[in-house]
C-alpha positions in Angstrom: -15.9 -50.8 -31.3 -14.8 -52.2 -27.7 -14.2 -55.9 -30.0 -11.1 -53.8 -32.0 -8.2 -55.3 -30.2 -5.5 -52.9 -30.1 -2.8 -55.3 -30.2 -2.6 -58.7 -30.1 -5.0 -59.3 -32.9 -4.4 -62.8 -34.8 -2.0 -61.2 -37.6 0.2 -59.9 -35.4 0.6 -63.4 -33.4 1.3 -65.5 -36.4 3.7 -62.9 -37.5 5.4 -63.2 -34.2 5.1 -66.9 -34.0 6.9 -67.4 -36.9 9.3 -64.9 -36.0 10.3 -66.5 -33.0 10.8 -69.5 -34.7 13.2 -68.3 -37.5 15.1 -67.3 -34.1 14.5 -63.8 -34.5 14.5 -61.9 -30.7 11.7 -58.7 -30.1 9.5 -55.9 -28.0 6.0 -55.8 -28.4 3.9 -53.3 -28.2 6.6 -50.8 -27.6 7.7 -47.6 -28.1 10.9 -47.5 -30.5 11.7 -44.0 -29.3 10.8 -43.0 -25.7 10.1 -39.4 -27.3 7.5 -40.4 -29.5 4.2 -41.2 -27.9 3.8 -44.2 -30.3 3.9 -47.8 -30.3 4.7 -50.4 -33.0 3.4 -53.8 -32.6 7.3 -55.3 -33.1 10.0 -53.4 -32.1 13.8 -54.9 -32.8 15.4 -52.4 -30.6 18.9 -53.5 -31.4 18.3 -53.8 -35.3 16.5 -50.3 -35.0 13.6 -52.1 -36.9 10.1 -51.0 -36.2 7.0 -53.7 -37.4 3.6 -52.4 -37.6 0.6 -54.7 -38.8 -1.8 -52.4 -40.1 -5.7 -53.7 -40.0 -7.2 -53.4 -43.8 -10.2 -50.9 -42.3 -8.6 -48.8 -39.7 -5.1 -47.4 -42.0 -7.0 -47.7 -45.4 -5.8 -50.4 -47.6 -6.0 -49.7 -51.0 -7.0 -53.2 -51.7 -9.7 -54.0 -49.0 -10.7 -50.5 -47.5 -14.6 -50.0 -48.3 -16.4 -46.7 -47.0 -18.8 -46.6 -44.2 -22.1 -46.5 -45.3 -23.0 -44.7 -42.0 -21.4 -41.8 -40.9 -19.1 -41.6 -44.2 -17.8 -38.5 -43.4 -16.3 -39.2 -39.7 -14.8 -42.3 -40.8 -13.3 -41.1 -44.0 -11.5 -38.1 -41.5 -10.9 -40.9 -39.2 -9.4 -43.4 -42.1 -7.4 -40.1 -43.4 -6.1 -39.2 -40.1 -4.8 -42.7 -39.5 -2.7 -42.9 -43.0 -1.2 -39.2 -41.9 -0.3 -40.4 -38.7 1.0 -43.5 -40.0 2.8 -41.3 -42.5 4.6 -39.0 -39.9 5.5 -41.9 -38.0 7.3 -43.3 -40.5 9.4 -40.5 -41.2 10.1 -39.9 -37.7 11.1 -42.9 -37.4 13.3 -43.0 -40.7 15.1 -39.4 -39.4 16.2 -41.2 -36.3 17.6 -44.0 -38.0 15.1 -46.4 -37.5 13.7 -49.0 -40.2 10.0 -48.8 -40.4 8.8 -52.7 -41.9 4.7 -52.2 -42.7 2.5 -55.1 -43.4 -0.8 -55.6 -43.9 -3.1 -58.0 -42.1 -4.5 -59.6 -45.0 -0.8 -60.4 -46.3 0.3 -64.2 -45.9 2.2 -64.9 -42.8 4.5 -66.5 -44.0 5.9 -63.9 -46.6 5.1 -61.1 -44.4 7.6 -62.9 -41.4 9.8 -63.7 -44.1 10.3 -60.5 -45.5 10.7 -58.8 -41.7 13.4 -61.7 -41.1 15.7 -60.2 -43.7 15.0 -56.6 -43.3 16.0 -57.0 -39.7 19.1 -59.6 -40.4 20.1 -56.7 -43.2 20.0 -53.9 -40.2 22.0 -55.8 -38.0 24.9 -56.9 -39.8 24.6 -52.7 -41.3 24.7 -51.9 -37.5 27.4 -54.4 -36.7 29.4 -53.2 -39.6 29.0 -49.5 -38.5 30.7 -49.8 -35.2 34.2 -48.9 -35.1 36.7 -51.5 -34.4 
């Protein structure tokens, strides 16, 4: 299990690559709220948008999860506990006004970078608008 990167794991670059090119400014591997002992893998503090690239074993992908054959049922509490964390996290997130972007590691690049582009332009300009003259 030591060879499971944490962060830094080839989705996540390419996502940020591309990201960087469009222009786009970001934190990673950072907490979005100092309260919450959490981190998301791209963090557009001033957008309030939080990125997390969720691996298709570890949070359960309906599309690519398969069970362990060994172990089954510590890995399916293990699998279950990740998609309720991942769950509360997002509406923790959500209550303190944050935008919370998942994408999956098998997803294309490309769309996935493309699709975080405009969720986080969208958040700004709502942010910019917000502020009182």
């Amino acid at each position: 299990m030591r060879a499971n990167k944490g962060r830094d794991t080839g989705p996540e670059r390419r996502i940020r690559t591309l990201l960087h090119k469009a222009g786009l400014r970001y934190r990673v591997n950072a907490r979005p709220l100092p309260t919450l002992r959490r981190t998301a893998d791209i963090v557009f503090p001033t957008a309030r948008v939080a990125v997390f690239v969720d691996g298709c074993y570890w949070h359960g992908c309906p599309d690519h999860y398969r069970p362990a054959r060994a172990n089954d049922q510590f890995w399916r509490e293990k699998i279950d506990g990740n998609r309720a964390r991942d769950r509360e996290t997002d509406r923790l997130l959500a209550d303190a006004g944050w935008v919370v972007v998942r994408a999956w590691e098998h997803e294309d690049p490309v769309d996935a970078a493309e699709r975080i582009g405009q969720i986080v332009r969208r958040a700004s300009h709502e942010r910019r608008a917000a502020r009182p003259a």
